[in-house]
C-alpha positions as CSV (number, residue, x, y, z in Angstrom):
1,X,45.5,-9.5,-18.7
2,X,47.4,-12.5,-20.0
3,X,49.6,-13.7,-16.9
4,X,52.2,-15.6,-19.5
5,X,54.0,-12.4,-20.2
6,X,54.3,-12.5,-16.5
7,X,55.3,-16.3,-15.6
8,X,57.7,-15.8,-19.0
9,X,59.5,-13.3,-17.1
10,X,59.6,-15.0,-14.1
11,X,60.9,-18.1,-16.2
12,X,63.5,-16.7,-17.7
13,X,64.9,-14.7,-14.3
14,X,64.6,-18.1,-12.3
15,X,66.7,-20.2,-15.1
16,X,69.5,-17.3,-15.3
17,X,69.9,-18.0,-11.6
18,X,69.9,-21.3,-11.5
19,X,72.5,-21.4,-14.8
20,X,74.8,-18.4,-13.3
21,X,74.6,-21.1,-9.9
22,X,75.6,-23.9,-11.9
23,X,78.2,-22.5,-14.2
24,X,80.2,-21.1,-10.7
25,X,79.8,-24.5,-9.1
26,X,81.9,-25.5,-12.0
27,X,84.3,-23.0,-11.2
28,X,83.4,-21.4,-14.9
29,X,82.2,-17.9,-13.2
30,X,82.7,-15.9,-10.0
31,X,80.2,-16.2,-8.0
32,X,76.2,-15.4,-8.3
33,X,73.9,-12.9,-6.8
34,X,71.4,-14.7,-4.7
35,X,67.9,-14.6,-6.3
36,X,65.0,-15.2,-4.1
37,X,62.5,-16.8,-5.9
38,X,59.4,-16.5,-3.4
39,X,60.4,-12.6,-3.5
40,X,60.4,-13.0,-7.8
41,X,57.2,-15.0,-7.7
42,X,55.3,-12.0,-5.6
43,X,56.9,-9.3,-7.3
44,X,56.4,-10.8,-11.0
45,X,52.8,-12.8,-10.7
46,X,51.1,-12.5,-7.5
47,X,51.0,-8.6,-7.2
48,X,50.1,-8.1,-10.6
49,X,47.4,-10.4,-10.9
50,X,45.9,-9.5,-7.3
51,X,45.6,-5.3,-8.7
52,X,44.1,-6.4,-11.7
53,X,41.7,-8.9,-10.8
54,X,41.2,-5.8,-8.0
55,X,40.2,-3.5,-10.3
56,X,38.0,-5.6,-12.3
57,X,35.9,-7.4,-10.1
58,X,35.8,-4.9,-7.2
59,X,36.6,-6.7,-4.4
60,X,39.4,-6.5,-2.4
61,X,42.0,-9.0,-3.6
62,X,45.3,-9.4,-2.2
63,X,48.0,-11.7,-1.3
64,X,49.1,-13.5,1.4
65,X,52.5,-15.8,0.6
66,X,50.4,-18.2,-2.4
67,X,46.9,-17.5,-0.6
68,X,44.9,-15.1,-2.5
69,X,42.0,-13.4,-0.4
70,X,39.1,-11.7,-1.1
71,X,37.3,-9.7,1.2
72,X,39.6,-10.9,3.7
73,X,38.2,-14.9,2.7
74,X,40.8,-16.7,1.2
75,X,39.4,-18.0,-2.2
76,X,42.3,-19.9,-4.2
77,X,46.0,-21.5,-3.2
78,X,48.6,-20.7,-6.2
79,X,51.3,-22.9,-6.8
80,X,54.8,-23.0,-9.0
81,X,55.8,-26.6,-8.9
82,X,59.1,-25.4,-11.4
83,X,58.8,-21.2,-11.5
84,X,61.7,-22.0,-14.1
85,X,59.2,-23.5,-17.0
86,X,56.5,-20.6,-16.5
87,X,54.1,-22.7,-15.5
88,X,51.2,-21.6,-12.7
89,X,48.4,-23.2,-11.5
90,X,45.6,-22.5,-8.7
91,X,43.0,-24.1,-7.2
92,X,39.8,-22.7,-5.6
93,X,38.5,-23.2,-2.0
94,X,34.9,-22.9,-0.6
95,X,33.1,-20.8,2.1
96,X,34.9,-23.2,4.6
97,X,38.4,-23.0,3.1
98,X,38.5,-26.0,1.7
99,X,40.3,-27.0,-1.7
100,X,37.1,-27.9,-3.7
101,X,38.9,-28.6,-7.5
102,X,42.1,-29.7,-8.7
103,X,45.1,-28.1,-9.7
104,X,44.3,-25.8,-12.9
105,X,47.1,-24.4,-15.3
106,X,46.6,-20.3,-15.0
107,X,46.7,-18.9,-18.5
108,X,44.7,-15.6,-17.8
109,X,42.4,-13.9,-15.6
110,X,38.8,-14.9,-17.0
111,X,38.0,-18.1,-15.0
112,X,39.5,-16.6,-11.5
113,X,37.3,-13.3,-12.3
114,X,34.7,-15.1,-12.5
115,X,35.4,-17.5,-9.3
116,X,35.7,-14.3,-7.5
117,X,32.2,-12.7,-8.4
118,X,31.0,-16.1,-7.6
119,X,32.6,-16.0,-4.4
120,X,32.2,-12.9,-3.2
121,X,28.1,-12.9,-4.6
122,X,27.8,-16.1,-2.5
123,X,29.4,-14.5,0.4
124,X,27.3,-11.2,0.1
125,X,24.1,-13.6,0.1
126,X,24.9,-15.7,3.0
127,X,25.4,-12.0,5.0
128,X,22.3,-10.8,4.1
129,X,20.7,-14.1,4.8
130,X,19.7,-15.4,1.8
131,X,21.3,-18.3,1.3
């Protein structure tokens, strides 16, 4: 899956609202339909990307506000410094929870597919006791 199409979306939704917001300050337009953009952000990228890297890794990813978990263990922290550029970017936590890279620009799946097997294979190991 190639989140873009997604953060394109979510781009272009976030800079209507911010233009329809503008233009009415000015007293151009009547005024605009709130747009929450945590609410677009879930709805547009986060819920997406946590059924698909669901269904292809196995485990049991979801959301929780710009936590993602799997197995219940949060794994990665997404942030949207400006939702209105399309621009996303995560960063991966250890065992422990802790941030363990830098910020990195999200431009598909791959690399958090495979964080997740790595993840969740560590995690399966240190149950069984053999880490």
């Amino acid at each position: 899956m190639n989140i873009k199409q997604n953060l394109g979306i979510l781009a272009q939704r976030i800079s209507r609202s911010r233009n329809a917001t503008r233009t009415f300050m000015m007293g151009l337009n009547p005024m605009p339909e709130k747009v929450n953009e945590s609410s677009l952000i879930q709805k547009l990228v986060i819920t997406p990307l946590c059924k698909m890297l669901s269904s292809e890794t196995g485990a049991n990813v979801s959301p929780r506000i710009f936590w993602l978990l799997a197995n219940g263990k949060k794994f990665a922290i997404l942030s949207f410094p400006n939702p209105a550029n399309g621009r996303a970017f995560i960063q991966y936590l250890n065992r422990k929870g802790q941030v363990c890279t830098g910020q990195i620009e999200i431009r598909d799946i791959q690399t958090i597919r495979d964080y997740i097997k790595e993840f969740t294979t560590t995690e399966n190991n240190k149950d069984n006791g053999k880490e």
